[in-house]
N, C-alpha and C positions, 0 to 999 in steps of 0.2 A: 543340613539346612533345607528347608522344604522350597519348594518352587515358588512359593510367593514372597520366601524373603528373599531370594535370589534375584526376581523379579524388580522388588521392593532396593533392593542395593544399586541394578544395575539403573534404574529409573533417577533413584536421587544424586547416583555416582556421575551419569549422564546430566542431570540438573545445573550439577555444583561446578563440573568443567563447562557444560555452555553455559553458562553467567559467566566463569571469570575469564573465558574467551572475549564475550560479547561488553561493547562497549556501554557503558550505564547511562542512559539516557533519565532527564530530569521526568516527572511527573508532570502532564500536562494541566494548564489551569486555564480552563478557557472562560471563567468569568474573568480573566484581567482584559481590560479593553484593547490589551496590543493584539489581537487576533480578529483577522479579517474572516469571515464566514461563509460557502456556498455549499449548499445541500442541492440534490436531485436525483434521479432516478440514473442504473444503468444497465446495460444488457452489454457482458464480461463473455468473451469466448477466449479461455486461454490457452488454447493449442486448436492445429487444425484437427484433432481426435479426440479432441474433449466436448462435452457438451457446454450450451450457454449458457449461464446466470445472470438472473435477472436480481437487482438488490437497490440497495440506497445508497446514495453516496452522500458522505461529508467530507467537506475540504476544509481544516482551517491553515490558515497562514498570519504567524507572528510578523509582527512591525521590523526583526531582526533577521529573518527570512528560514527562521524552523517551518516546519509542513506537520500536521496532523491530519492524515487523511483514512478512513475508516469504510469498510464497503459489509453491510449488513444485509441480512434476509430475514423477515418474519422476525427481528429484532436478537439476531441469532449474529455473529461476526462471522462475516468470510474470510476476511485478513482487516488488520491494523498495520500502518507503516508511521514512522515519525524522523524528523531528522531534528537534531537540537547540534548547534554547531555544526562541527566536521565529522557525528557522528550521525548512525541510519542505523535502524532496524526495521524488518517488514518481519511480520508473525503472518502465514496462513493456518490461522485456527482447525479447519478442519482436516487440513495433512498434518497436523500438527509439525509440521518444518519451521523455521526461523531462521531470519537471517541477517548478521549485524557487517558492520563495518565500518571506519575512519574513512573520510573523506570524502570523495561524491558516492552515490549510489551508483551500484553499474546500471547500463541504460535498458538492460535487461529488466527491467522492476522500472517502466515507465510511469508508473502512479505518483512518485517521485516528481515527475517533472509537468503533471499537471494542471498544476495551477499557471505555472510559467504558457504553457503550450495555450492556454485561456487566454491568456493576456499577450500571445504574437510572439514566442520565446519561436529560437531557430530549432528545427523539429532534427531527433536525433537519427543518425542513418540509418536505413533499412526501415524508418519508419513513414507513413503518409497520415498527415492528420489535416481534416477536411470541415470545415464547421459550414453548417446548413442548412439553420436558418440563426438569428440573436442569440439563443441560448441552447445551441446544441451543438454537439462536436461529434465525430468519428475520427477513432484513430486507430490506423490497421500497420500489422505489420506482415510484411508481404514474406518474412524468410522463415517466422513460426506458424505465420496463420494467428496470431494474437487477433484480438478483433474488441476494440472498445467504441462502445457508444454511448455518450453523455448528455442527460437533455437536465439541466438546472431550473431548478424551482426559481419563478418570477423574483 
């Protein structure tokens, strides 16, 4: 077997157990009018030894309280998270990692709890989130060095 079908096995062999790992989330339809909308701009530092990104953010939020939130560059995805029910996935595209699971999200994957943290939701431990002026937020986490800053389109 030459090194690319090897490759070629362990890739889809790896494919086929994380899917039936990860829990199936519905396709999202954001023309149906149950989904509430906020885009904006934000500057992502995800460790204190990582560098910042700068990108776009969308939030939507279903009338049944799923989350679709998407953070892009240069119309390139940085990560996709979604919640539909008691399930969560977040995909970071360009570590290609993912990560699923039943019931809440850990509070490790804050993106999750965004929209809530907008709207005066009780902010999760070890985290401080500071909003400063009408439509911007920062939200740090003082034990990774996480560092979010959110400024929403009018």
């Amino acid at each position: 077997m030459t090194a690319v079908a090897v490759l070629a096995t362990i890739i889809s062999s790896s494919a086929i157990l994380g899917c039936a790992a990860a829990p199936r989330l519905p396709q999202v339809d954001l023309d149906d009018g149950a989904w509430s909308i906020r885009t904006g701009q934000v500057l992502w530092k995800p460790k204190t030894d990582r560098p910042e990104l700068a990108g776009e953010l969308f939030l939507a939020k279903h009338k049944n309280g799923d989350v679709y939130i998407s953070l892009t560059k240069s119309l390139i995805p940085i990560f996709t998270a979604q919640t539909s029910g008691r399930k969560w996935r977040i995909a970071f595209v360009e570590d290609g990692r993912a990560y699923a699971g039943r019931w809440w999200p850990p509070q490790q994957f804050i993106w999750f709890r965004l929209w809530g943290l907008m709207d005066g939701a009780s902010v999760p431990e070890s985290w401080v989130v500071r909003k400063t002026n009408g439509q911007e937020w920062i939200l740090l986490n003082h034990k990774t060095g996480e560092k979010i800053r959110v400024a929403l389109d009018s």
